[in-house]
N, C-alpha and C positions, 0 to 999 in steps of 0.2 A: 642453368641447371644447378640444383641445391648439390653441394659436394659431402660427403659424408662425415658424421657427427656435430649435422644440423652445420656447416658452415657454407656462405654463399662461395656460389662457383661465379668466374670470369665475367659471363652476361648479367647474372644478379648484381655485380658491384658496380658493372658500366649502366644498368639500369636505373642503381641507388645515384651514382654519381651525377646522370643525366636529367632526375631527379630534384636534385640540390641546384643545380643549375637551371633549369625549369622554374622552382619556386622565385631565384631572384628574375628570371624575365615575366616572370605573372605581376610581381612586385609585393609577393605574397612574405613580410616579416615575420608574420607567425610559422608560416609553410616552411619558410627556410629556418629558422632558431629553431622548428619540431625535428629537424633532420639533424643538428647536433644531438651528443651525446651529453646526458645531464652536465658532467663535469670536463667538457672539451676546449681545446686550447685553440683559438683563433689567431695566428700573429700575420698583423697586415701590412702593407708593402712598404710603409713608413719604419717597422718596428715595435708599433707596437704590440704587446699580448693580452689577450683577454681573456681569464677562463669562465669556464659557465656558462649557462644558457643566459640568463640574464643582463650579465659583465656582455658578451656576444651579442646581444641584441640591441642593446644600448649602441656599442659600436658602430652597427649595421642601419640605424635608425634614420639617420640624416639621408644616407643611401636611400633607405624605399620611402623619406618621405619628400624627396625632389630637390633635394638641394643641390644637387648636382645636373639637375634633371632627370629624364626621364630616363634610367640605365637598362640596356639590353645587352647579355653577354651571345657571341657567337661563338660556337666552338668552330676549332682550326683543326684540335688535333688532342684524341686523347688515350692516354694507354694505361693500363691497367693490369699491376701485378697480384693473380690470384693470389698468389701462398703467399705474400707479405701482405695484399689488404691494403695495398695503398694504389694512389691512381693520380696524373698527372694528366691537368686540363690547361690546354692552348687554347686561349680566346682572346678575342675581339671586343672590348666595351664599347656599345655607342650611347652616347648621350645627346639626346633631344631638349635643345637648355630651350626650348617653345614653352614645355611642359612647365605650368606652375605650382613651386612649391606649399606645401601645406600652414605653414606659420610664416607671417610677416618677417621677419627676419633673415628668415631662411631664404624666401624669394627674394632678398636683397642679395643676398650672396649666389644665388643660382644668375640673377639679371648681371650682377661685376661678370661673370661667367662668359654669359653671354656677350655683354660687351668686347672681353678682350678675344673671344673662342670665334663668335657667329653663333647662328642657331644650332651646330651640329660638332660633336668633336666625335673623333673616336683613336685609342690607343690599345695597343696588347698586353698580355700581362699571361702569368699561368698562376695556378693553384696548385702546392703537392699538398693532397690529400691519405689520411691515415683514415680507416674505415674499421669500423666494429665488422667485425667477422661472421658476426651470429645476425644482426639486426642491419647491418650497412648504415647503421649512422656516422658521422664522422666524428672521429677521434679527435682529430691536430684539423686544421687549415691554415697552410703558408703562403701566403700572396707575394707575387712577385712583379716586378711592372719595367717591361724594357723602359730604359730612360738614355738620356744623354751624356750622363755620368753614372758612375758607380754609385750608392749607397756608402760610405765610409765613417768611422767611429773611429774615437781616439781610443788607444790600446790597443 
């Protein structure tokens, strides 16, 4: 329900977010870079930051176009703070490296994949998510991906 002075309430932001997450298992690039915000910040589990829909979709491009294979996110576990507008999703990636990539190249690097993975990998990871309040688009997305090690930077 809509909360007053036009801002979504609790079920509209877990709708928008279920949403965002919906577009990448459809494999829909445009679907998902339509649910950013013109000017929003993507930073992914490596580090890097992209702002923009554009800087964001280029990013995101190898992803929906099979390089990695065929990516499905499962949610685990998601919560959702109305008055701050942000929202934190636990999932599951699986990749079906069967699935052939779009340009020669890329199915080079999706078949190494394969070789060293099998046809199927899957690991966890979350997304904190920052949401436009009036529209539910997202503001910020920060990936994060259980690993073996830390993440570490000098300084």
């Amino acid at each position: 329900m809509t909360t007053t002075a036009g801002r979504l309430g609790r079920d509209e932001l877990i709708a928008a977010v279920r949403r965002f997450n919906d577009a990448f298992n459809r494999v829909d690039l445009d679907g998902a870079v339509a649910l950013f915000a013109e000017d929003a910040l993507y930073s992914t589990f490596e580090g890097r930051e992209r702002r923009g829909r554009a800087a964001i979709r280029a990013e995101l491009a190898p992803q929906f176009g099979g390089v990695y294979g065929r990516l499905s996110f499962v949610e685990l576990d998601l919560y959702v703070d109305a008055d701050a507008a942000k929202a934190s999703l636990h999932w599951r990636c699986h990749h079906d490296l069967r699935v052939a990539a779009q340009r020669p190249l890329d199915d080079v690097r999706r078949r190494a994949w394969r070789v060293l993975y099998g046809r199927a990998i899957a690991w966890e990871g979350m997304d904190i998510l920052h949401l436009d309040r009036e529209r539910g688009l997202v503001v910020e997305k920060h990936t994060f991906a259980k690993a073996h090690l830390p993440r570490t930077r000098r300084g």
